[in-house]
C-alpha positions as CSV (number, residue, x, y, z in Angstrom):
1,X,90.4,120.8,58.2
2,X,93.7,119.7,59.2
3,X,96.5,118.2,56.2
4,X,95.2,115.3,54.6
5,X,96.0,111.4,56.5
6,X,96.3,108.5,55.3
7,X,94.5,105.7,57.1
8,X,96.3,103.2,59.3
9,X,94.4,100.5,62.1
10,X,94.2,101.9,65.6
11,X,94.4,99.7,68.7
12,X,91.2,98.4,69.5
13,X,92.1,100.0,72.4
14,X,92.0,103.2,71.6
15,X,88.3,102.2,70.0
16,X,86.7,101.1,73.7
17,X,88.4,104.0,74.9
18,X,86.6,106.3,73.3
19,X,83.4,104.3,74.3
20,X,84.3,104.5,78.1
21,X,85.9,107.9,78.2
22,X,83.5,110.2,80.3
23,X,82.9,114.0,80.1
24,X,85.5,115.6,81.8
25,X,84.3,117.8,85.2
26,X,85.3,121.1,83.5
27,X,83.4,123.0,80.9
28,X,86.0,123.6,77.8
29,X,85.2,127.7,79.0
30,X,86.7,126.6,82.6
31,X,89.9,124.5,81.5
32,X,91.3,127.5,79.3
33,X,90.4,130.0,81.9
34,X,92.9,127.5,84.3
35,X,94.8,127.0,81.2
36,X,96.5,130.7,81.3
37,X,96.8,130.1,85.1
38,X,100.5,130.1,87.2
39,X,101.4,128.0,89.7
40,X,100.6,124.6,90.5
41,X,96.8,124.5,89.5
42,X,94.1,122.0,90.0
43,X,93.0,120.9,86.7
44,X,89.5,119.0,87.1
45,X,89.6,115.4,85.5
46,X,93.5,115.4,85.6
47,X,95.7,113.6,88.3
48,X,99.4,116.3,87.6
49,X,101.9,115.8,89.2
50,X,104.0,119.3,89.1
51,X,108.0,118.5,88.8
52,X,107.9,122.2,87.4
53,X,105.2,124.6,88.3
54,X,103.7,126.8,85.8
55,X,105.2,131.0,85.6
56,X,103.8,133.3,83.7
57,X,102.7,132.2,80.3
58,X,103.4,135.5,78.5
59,X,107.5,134.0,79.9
60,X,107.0,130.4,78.2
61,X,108.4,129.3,75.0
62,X,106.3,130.3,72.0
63,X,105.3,126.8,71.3
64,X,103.5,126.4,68.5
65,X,102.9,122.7,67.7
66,X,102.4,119.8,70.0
67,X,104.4,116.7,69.3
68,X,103.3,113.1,70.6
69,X,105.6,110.7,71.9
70,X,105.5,106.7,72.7
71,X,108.5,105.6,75.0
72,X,109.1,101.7,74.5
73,X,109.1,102.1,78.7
74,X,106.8,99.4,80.9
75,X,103.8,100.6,83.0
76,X,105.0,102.7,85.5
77,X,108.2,104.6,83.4
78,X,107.0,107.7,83.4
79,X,107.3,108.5,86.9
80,X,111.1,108.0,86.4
81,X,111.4,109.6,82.9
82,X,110.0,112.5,84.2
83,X,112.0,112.8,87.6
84,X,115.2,112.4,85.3
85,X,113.9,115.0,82.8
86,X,113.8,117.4,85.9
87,X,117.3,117.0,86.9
88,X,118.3,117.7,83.1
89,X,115.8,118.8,81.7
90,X,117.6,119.9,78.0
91,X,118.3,115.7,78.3
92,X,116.3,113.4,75.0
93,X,113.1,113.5,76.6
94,X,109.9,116.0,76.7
95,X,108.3,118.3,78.8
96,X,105.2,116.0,79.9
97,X,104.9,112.6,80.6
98,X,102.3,110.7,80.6
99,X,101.9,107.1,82.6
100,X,99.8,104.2,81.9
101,X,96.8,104.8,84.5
102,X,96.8,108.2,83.1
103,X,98.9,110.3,85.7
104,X,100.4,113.3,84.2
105,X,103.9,114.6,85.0
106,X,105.3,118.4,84.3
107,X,108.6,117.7,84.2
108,X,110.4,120.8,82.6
109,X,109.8,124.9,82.9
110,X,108.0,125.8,79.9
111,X,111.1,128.4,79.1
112,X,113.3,125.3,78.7
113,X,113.6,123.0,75.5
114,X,114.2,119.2,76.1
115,X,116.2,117.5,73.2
116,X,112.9,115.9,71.2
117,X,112.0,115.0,67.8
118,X,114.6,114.2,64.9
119,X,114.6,117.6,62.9
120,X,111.7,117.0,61.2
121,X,113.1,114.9,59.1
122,X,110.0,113.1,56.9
123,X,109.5,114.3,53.3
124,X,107.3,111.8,51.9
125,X,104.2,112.6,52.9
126,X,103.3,108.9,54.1
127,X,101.0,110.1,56.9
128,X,100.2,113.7,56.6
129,X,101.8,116.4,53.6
130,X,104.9,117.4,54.8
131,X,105.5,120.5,53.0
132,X,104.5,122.8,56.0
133,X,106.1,120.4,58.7
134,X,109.7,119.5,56.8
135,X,112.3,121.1,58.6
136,X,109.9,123.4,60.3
137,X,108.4,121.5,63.2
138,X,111.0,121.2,65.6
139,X,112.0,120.9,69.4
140,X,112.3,124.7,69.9
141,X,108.9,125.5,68.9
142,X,107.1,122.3,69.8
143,X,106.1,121.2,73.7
144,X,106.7,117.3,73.6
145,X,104.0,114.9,75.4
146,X,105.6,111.4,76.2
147,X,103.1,108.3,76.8
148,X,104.6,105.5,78.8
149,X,103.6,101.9,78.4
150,X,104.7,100.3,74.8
151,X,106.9,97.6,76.1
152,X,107.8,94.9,75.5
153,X,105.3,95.2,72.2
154,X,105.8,98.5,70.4
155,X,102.6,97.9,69.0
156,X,100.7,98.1,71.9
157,X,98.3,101.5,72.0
158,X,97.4,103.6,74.5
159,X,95.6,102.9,78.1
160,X,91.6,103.8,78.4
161,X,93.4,106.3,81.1
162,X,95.8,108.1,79.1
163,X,93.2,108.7,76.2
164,X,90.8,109.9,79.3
165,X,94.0,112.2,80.3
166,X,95.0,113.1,77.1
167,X,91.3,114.5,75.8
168,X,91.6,116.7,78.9
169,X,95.7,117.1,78.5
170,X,95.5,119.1,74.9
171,X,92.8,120.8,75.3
172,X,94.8,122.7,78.5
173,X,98.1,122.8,76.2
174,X,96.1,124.2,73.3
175,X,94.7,126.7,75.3
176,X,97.5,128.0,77.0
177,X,99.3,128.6,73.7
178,X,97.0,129.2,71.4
179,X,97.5,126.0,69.6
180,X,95.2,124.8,66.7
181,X,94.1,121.2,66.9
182,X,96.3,120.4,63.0
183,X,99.1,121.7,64.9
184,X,99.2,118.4,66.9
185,X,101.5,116.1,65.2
186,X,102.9,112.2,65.8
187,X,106.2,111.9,66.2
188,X,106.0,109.4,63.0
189,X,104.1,112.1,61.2
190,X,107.2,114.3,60.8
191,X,110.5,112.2,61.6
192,X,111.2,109.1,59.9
193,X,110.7,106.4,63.0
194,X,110.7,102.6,63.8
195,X,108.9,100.8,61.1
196,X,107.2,98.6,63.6
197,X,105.1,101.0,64.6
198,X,103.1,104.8,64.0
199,X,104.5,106.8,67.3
200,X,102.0,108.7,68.3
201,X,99.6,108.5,65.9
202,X,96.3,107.3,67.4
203,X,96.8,110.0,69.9
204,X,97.6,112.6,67.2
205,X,94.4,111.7,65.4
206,X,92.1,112.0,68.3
207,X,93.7,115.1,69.7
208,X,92.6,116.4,66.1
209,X,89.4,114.8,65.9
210,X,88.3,116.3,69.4
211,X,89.5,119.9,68.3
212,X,87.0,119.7,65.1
């Protein structure tokens, strides 16, 4: 079991998502054996779009957590979040977007760290006990996942797409870096954030959900 969590609402949704979400078209055996791949794979049940192809994974960063991101960006900025990323890709941003009808953008070489995250920064153990995470997950060992779509209403959760594309999404990241599912974290779980809303959260609690 993963750190303890406090409970908070979720979108409703993020609720009929879970009810409409098929089974994706790859066994869990097949996605980590593409997982490890190079290149520019085919990933069954996933729509990626490849800014930055995949090298060798034994070159990639040693990531090991996965942080989730909300942008306050309208349907359709995460095509252009990612594009910029590209061109800069050290630039405040991450290394995959995700947009509203659940296309998925690899934006950065998985050597490269994008400016993400606050320094891990949270101490109060609000959301999660952040004894192992304060200080400690950070940008330089933590791949950053961005979700478009949370504006002009910060509150507003997740498309029934991107929680399709995400269930697939982590389970490829975990895989290719041997990532346990409490290693997935909100952005609010470890940096102290807008009070409006929980970035990240829902998505951080399915992510771990699905990996138990």
């Amino acid at each position: 079991m993963g750190p303890r969590m406090m409970m908070f609402r979720r979108p409703a949704a993020v609720f009929a998502a879970l009810l409409l979400v098929t089974p994706a078209a790859a066994t869990d055996t097949e996605l980590a054996n593409l997982a490890r791949a190079s290149g520019m794979p085919d990933i069954p049940g996933l729509k990626m779009v490849w800014l930055a192809p995949w090298g060798d994974v034994r070159n990639a960063r040693p990531w090991r957590n996965i942080i989730v991101h909300q942008t306050e960006g309208p349907a359709g900025s995460a095509r252009g979040g990612a594009q910029a990323q590209a061109k800069n890709p050290t630039r405040r941003g991450v290394t995959v977007w995700v947009e509203t009808d659940g296309t998925v953008y690899w934006a950065v070489a998985e050597n490269l760290v994008p400016t993400h995250g606050d320094g891990a920064n949270r101490n109060d153990n609000k959301y999660i006990d952040n004894r192992p995470t304060y200080r400690q997950v950070v940008r330089d060992n933590s791949i950053g996942v961005e979700f478009a779509g949370n504006y002009p209403d910060v509150t507003t959760g997740p498309t029934e797409a991107q929680v399709a594309a995400w269930k697939i999404l982590v389970k490829v990241l975990r895989a290719r870096y041997d990532i346990p599912a409490d290693r997935v974290f909100a952005h609010n779980w470890i940096d102290y954030k807008d009070a409006r809303y929980c970035e990240g959260c829902s998505l951080a609690t399915l992510a771990r959900e699905w990996g138990e």
